[in-house]
C-alpha positions, -999 to 999 in steps of 0.1 A, spaced: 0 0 0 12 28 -12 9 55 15 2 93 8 19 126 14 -9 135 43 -6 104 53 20 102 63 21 142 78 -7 127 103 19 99 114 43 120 115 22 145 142 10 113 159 45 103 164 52 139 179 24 137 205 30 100 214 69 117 223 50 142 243 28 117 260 53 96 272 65 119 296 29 121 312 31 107 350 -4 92 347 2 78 311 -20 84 280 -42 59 269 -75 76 255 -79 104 226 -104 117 218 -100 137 185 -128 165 180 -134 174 145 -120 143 134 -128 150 98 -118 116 75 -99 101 104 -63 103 95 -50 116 128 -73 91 146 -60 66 127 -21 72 131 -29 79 165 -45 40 169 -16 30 150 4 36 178 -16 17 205 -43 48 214 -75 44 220 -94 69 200 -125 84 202 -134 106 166 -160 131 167 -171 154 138 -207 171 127 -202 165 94 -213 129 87 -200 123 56 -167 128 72 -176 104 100 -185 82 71 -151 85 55 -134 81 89 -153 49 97 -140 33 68 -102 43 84 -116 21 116 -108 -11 131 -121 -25 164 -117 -4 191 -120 28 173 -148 46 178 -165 80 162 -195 99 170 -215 127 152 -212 156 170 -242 175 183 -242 213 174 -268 224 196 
């Protein structure tokens, strides 16, 4: 699989705050990523053993997003009211 240029930006972030959460005393298990869009930080951020949480108003994005998923991911429509 060939991966793209944003793809591979996302992994690149989610490699940056993985860094970052390493360093937290109580650890860092759960994301949850608001305006999660199509999912690629969500994903990267799985990738790297985070249990992720996506939530976005548009679903068409969520839609997109859930086809990024794999157990244990999870994604919501967000509520705007």
């Amino acid at each position: 699989m060939t991966r793209s240029w944003s793809t591979h930006r996302h992994d690149t972030w989610a490699a940056y705050l993985d860094d970052q959460w390493r360093g937290d005393p109580d650890g860092v298990h759960t994301v949850l990523d608001l305006c999660c869009g199509t999912g690629l930080m969500s994903a990267a951020l799985a990738r790297l053993g985070y249990q992720v949480t996506g939530v976005d108003d548009s679903l068409p994005m969520l839609a997109r997003a859930r086809r990024r998923a794999w157990p244990g991911r999870r994604s919501a429509p967000a509520d705007p009211s």
